[in-house]
KOLMIFI-667614 format. One line per 4 residues: number of its first residue (from 0); their letters; for each residue x, y, z of C-alpha. Coordinates in pm, 1 decimal, padded with zeros to 6 digits. Layout:
<nodes>
NUM	A	X:Y:Z  ...;
</nodes>
This chain:
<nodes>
0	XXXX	-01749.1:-01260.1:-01765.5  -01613.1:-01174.9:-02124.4  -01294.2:-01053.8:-02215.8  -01125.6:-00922.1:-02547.7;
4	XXXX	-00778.0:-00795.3:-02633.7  -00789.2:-00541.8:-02889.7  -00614.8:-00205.6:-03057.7  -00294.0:-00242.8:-03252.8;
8	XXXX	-00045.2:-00537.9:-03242.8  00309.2:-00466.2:-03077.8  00532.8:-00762.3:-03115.8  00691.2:-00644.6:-02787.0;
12	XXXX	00361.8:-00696.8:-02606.0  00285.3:-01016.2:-02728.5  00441.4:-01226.8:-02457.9  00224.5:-01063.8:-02211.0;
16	XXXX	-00087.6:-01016.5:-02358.4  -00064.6:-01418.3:-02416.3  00016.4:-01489.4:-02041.2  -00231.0:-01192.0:-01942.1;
20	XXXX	-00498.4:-01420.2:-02181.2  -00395.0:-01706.1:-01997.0  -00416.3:-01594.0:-01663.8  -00727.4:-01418.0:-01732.3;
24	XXXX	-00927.5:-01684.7:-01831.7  -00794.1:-01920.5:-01531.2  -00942.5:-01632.3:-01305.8  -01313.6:-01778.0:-01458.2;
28	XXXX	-01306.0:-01503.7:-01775.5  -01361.4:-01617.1:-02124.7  -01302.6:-01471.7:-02441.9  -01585.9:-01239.0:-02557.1;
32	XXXX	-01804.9:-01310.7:-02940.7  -02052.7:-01133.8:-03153.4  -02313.1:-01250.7:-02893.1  -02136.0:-01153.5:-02617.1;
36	XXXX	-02011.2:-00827.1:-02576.0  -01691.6:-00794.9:-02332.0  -01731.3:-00691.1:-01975.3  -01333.9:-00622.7:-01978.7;
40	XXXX	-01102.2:-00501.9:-02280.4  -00695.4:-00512.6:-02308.2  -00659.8:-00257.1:-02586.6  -00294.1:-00261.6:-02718.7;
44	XXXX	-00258.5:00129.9:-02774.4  00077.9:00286.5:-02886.7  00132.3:00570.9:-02607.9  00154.2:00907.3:-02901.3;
48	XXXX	-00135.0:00778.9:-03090.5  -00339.1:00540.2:-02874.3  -00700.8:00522.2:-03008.3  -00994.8:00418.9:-02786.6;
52	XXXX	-01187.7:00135.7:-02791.8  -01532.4:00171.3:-02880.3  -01754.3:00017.5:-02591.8  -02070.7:-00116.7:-02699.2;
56	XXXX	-02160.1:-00091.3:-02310.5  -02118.9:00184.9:-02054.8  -02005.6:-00123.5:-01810.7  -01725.8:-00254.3:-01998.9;
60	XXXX	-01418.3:-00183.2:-01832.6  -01123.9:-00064.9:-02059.6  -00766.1:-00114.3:-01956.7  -00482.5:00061.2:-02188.6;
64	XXXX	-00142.6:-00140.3:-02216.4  00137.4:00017.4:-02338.8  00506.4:-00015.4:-02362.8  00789.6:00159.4:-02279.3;
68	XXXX	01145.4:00097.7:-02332.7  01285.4:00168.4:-01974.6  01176.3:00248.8:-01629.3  00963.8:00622.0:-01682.2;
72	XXXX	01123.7:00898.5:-01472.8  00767.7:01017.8:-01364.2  00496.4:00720.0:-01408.9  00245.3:00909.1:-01335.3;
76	XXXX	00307.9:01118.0:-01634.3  00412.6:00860.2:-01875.7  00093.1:00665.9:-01794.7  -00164.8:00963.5:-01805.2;
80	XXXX	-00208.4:01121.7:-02113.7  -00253.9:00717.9:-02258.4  -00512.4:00679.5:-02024.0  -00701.8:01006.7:-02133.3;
84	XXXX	-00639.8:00962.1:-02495.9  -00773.2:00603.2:-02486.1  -01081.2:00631.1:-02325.8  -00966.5:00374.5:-02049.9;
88	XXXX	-01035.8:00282.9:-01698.5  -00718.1:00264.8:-01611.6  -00343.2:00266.5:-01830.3  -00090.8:-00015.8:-01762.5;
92	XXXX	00235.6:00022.2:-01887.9  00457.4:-00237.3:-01915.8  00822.5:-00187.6:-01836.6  01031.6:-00484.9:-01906.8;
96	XXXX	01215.0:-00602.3:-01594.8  01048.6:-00384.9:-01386.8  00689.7:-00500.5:-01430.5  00360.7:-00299.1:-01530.1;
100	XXXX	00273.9:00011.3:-01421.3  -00109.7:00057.7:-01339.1  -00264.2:00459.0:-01378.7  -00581.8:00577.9:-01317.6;
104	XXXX	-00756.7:00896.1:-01354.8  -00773.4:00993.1:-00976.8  -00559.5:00793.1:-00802.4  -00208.3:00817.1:-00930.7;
108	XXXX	00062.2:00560.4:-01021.1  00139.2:00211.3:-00842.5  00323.0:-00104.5:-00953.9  00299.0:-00452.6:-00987.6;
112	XXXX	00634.6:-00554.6:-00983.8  00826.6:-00818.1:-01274.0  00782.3:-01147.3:-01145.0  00685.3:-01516.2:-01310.8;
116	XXXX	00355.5:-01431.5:-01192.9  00352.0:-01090.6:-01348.2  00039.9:-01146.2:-01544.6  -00148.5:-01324.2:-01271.2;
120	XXXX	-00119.6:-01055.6:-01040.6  -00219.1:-00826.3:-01268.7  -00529.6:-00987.6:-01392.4  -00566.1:-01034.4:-00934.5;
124	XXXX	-00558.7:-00628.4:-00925.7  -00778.9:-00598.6:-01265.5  -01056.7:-00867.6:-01231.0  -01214.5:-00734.3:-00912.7;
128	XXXX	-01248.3:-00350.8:-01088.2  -01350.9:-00542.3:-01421.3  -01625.9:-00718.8:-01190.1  -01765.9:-00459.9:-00996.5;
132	XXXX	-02123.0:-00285.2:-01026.3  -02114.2:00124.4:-01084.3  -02400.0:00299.3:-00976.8  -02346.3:00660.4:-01146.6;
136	XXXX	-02712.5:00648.0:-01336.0  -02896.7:00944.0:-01166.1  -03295.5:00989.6:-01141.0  -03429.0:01311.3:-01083.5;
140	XXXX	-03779.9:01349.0:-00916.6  -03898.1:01759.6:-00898.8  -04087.2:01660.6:-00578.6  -03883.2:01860.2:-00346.9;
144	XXXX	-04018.5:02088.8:-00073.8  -04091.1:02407.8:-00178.7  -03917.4:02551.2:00169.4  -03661.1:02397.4:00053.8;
148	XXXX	-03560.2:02509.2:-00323.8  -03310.5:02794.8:-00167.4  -03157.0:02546.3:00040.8  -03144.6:02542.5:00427.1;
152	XXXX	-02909.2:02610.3:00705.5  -02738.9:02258.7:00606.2  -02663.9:02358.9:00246.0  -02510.2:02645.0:00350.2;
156	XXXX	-02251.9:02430.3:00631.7  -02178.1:02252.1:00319.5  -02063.2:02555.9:00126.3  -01906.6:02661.1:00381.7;
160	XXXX	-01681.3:02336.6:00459.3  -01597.4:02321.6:00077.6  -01452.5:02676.2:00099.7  -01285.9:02558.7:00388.7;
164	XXXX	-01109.0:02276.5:00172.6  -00990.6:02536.9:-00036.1  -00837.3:02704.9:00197.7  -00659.1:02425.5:00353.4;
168	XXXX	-00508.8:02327.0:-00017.5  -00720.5:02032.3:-00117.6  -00847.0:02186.8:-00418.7  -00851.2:02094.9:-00688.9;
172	XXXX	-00652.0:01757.8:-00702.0  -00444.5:01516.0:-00541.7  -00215.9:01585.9:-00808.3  -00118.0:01868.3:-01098.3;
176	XXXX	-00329.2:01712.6:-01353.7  -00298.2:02029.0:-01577.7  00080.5:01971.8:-01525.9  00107.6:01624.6:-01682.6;
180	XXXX	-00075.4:01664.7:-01964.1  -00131.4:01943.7:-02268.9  -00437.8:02169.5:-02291.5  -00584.1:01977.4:-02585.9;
184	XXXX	-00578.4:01649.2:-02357.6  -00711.9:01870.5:-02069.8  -00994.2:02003.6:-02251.7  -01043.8:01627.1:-02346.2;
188	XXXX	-01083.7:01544.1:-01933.0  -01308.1:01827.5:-01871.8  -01493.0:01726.4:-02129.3  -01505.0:01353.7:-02092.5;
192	XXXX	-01564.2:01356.7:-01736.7  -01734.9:01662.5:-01658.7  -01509.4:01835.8:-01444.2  -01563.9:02207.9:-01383.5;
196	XXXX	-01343.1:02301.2:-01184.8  -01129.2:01949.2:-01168.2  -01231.5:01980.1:-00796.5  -01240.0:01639.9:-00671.2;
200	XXXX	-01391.4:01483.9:-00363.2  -01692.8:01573.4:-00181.2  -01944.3:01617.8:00109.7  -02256.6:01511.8:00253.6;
204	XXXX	-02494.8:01604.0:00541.9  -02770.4:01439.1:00678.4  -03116.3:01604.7:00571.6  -03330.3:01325.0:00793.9;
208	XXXX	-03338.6:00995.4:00851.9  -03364.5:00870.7:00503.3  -03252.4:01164.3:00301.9  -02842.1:01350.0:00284.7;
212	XXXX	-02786.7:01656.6:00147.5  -02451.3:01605.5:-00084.7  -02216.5:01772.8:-00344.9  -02250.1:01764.9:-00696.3;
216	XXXX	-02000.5:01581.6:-00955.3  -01753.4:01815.5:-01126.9  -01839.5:02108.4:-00987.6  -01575.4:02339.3:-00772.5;
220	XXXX	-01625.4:02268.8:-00433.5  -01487.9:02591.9:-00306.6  -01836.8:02707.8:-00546.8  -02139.9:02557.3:-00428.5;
224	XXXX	-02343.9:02794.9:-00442.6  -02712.6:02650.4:-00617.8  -02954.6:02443.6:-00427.6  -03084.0:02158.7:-00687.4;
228	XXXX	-02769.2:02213.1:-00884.4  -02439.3:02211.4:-00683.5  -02631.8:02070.4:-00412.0  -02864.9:01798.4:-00421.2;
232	XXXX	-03076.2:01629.9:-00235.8  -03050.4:01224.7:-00222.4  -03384.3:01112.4:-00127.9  -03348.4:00705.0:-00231.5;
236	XXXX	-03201.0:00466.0:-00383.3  -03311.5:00226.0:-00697.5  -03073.0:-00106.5:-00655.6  -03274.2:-00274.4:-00930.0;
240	XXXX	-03142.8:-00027.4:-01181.1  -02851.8:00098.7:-00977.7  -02998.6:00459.2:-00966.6  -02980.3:00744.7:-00702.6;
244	XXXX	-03297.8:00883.4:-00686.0  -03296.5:01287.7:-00600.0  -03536.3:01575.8:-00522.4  -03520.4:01855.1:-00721.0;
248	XXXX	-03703.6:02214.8:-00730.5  -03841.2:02314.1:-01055.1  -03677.0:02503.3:-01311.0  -03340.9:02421.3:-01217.8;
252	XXXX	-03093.1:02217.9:-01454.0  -02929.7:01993.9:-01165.9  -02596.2:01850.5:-01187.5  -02498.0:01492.1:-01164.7;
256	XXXX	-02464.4:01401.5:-00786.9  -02127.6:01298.1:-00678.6  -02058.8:00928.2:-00809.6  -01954.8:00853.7:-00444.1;
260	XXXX	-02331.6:00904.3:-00368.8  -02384.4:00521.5:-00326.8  -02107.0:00473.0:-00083.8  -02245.7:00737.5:00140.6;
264	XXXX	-02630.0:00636.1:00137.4  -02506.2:00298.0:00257.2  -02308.1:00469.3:00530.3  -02596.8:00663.4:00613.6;
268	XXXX	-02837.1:00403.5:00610.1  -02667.8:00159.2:00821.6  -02503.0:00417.6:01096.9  -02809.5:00640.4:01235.5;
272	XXXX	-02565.8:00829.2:01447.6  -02343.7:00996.9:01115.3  -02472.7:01298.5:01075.1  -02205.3:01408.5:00802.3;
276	XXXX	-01937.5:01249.0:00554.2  -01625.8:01393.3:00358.3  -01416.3:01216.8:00119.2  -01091.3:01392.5:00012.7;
280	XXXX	-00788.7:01277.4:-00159.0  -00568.6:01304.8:00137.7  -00413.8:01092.6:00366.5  -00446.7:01006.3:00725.6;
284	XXXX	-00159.4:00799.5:00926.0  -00279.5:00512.9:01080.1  -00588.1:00423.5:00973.5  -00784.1:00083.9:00822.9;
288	XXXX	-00802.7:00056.4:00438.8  -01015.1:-00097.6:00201.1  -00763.9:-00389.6:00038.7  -00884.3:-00344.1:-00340.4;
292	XXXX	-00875.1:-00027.3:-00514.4  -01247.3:-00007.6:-00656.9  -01368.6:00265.5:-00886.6  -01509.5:00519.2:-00717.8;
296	XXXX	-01902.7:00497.9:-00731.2  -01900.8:00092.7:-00705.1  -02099.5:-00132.6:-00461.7  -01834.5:-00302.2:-00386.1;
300	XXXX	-01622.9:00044.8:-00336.2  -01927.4:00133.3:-00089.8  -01982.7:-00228.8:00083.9  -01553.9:-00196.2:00161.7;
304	XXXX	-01607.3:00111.7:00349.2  -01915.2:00016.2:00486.1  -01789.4:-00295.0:00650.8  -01464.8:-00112.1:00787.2;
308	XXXX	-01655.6:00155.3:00920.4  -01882.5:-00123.6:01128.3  -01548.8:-00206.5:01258.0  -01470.2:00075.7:01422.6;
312	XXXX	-01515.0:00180.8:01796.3  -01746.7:00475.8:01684.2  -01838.7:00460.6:01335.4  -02023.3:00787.3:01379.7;
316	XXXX	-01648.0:00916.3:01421.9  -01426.8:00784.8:01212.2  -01129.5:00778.3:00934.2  -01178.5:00498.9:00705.8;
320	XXXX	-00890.4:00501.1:00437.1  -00953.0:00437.2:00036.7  -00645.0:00262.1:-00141.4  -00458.8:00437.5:-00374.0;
324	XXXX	-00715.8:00745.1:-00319.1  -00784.3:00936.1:-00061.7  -00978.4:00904.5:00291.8  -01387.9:00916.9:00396.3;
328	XXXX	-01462.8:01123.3:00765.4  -01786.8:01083.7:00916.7  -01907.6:01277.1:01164.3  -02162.3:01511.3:01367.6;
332	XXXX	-02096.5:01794.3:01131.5  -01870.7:01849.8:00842.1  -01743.6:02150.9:01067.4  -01658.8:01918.1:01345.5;
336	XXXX	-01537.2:01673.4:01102.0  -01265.5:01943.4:00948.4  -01201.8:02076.4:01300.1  -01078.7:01702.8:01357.9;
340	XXXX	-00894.2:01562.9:01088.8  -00752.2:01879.8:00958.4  -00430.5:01852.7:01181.1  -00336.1:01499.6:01049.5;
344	XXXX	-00418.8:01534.1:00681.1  -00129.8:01472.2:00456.1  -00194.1:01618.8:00089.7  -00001.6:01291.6:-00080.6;
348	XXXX	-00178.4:00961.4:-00086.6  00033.1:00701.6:-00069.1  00045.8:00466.8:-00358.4  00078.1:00074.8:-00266.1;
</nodes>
């Protein structure tokens, strides 16, 4: 894979970004030319004016370093308005003597502490998110059953249950997003990212035995209210061209499906017995994790909780536990699913 470090020069960064070179390319990256675009970009930003860098492909992955003086009261906010303002994947800011702090748009603040091997175990905790495949391309078919184009008595249990995470203060976000940055940034996220409501998570329900019924991407869950739009059907999957194929009614501008629809077609697909699956940005004590915190809508996101679901005594019943975001349920029904977790949820994810 191909790497480039890029934006504007800081003299106090230099040190790093020349060990963060080194260590990069010892971890099997080299540097990126005319020919070869970059699957991963360090772009030097300066936190009140970073600028983005402009990706040539939708895969490149985009990490924003920037420096501050002195250990940030609140990392979370220091690092998030860099990350929106530059376009990245994730914001890394580099404290001297306390080491870099890594911030991404849904799943908080963590740090990789000052050490001789800082840069190496950064590049460790970048080069597997720099790697990974996203499957977020969408293709939508208008061959669904006309019985079916005002929903069913499964759309409507997954209305229901996202009204339910309202009320048991899930919505919108693990975090005050509107609080850390200024309405001119926020407009900036809703519009970058397509978040209605910035209502994050979602929910599935198994239609048959090849085909889940599941939340669309920025769109309130406490409001899903459209068949075909806020609720879509997932009827295949296209690994060629990483594409989630989905059955639409006519005349009806659907939304995006939820990026996590890859993770829970695999889960699907491999457990018979699940007949639903919720992902929140909670926390459950206690349970296995995936090891590497992979952007959401990744294979290798979906093959992690795949594998740890296998794992478990009853996969059809289970808490599997994201890294550094949140927790996916599965279950008979997304009512039995809340019934059951809903007394061991804690609201703050830890960060590790």
């Amino acid at each position: 894979m191909a790497y480039v470090a890029a934006g504007a020069p800081d003299p106090r960064l230099a040190p790093l970004v020349r060990a963060l070179r080194d260590a990069l390319e010892a971890a099997g990256f080299s540097p990126a030319d005319d020919e070869t675009p970059p699957e991963l970009v360090l772009n030097v930003v300066d936190r009140e004016r970073a600028r983005p860098f402009r990706r040539r492909s939708r895969g490149t992955f985009v990490a924003a370093l920037h420096f501050a003086e002195e250990q940030p009261p609140d990392p979370l906010r220091e690092g998030y308005p860099v990350l929106v303002r530059a376009l990245a994947n994730v914001s890394l800011t580099y404290v001297p003597g306390v080491g870099v702090w890594f911030t991404t748009l849904e799943r908080g603040s963590y740090l990789v502490p000052e050490s001789p091997a800082l840069a190496a175990n950064v590049v460790a905790r970048l080069a597997p998110l720099a790697r990974s495949r996203l499957v977020i391309e969408n293709e939508f078919r208008t061959d669904l059953e006309p019985e079916l184009w005002d929903g069913d008595e499964i759309t409507e249990s997954i209305a229901s249950a996202g009204r339910r995470l309202d009320e048991l203060g899930l919505l919108p976000a693990p975090f005050p997003v509107e609080e850390l940055v200024g309405e001119r940034d926020l407009r900036h996220i809703k519009r970058l990212y397509g978040i209605g409501g910035l209502s994050y998570g979602n929910l599935s329900a198994r239609k048959d035995e090849t085909r889940f019924w599941m939340s669309a991407s920025g769109v309130d869950k406490s409001k899903l209210e459209i068949p075909g739009r806020d609720i879509l059907l997932v009827s295949g999957y296209d690994a060629e061209h990483g594409r989630i194929v989905l059955s639409v009614p006519p005349g009806v501008e659907p939304r995006r499906v939820s990026v996590d629809a890859i993770e829970h077609w695999k889960i699907y697909r491999d457990h018979p017995d699940v007949g639903a699956i919720l992902h929140v940005h909670a926390w459950v004590e206690g349970v296995p994790a995936t090891e590497v915190n992979y952007p959401c809508g990744t294979e290798e996101l979906a093959q992690d909780v795949a594998d740890l679901l296998a794992a478990e005594p009853d996969p059809a019943h289970a808490i599997i536990g994201l890294r550094n975001h949140g927790i996916t349920a599965t279950g008979a029904s997304l009512e039995e699913i809340l019934g059951r977790i809903a007394p061991k949820l804690l609201l703050q994810v830890p960060m590790t």
